[in-house]
C-alpha angles and dihedrals in degrees: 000000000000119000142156083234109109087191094056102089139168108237111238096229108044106013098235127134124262140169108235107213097183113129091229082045088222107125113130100189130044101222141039080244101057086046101052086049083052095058100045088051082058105044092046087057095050085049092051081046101057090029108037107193116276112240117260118239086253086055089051105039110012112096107199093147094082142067096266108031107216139159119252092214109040088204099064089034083063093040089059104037089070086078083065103037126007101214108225138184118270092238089050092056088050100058094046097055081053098050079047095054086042081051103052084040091067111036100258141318098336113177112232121287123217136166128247122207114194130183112179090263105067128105094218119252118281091270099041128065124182116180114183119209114220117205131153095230112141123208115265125238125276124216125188125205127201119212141176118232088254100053090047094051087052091045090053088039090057098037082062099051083048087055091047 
């Protein structure tokens, strides 16, 4: 936005306008928030700066430059390939392809079922708990009513005035 106005200024963080009433006129930002994320852009470059990032052990020893990409030091090539492949026991790959089979047989990860058989008597196993309340509450009446479309119509029509 283009204007005569030398108040009238675009924020450096966020690119909004904003009317700078400093008397200098020199504010860049057009909040104390803007200004504050400024200042932290700043001051991380001044600390990359002072403190430039270490190498990691693939930029050190790690050829891929080449025809044949290969590590200079074959420990630390090992120590990194287990990000790309974990390395398990035969006997361990089989029995997750056969949780996997179990799995797909029924439909997904289930917990285990059990029956409970219960007499009146029982405690109830070490995992499951029933408590029964006991109250002398009897059931209430219940009344049915028969109505023709019309009287029902007229019965809504007058439950909604009611609510009103």
């Amino acid at each position: 936005m283009k204007t005569t106005d030398k108040r009238i200024k675009e924020c450096t963080y966020c690119e909004e306008t904003f009317r700078d009433n400093t008397r200098p006129n020199n504010k860049k930002t057009c909040s104390s928030r803007c200004a504050n994320e400024v200042k932290k852009v700043r001051q991380r470059k001044e600390y990359r700066i002072d403190n430039p990032k270490k190498p990691t052990q693939r930029e050190i020893y790690y050829y891929d430059h080449l025809e044949y990409p290969f590590w200079l030091d074959e420990r630390i090539g090992d120590n990194q390939e287990w990000k790309i492949a974990v390395p398990h026991r035969p006997n361990k790959v089989d029995y997750i392809i056969g949780v996997r089979q179990v799995e797909e047989l029924n439909g997904g990860r289930k917990r285990r079922q059990e029956t409970l058989t219960y007499n009146g008597d029982e405690v109830g196993s070490s995992r499951t708990q029933v408590h029964f309340v006991e109250h002398n509450r009897e059931p209430g009446e219940v009344t049915s009513y028969k109505m023709t479309p019309e009287e029902l119509k007229e019965y809504l029509a007058s439950k909604k005035v009611d609510k009103v």
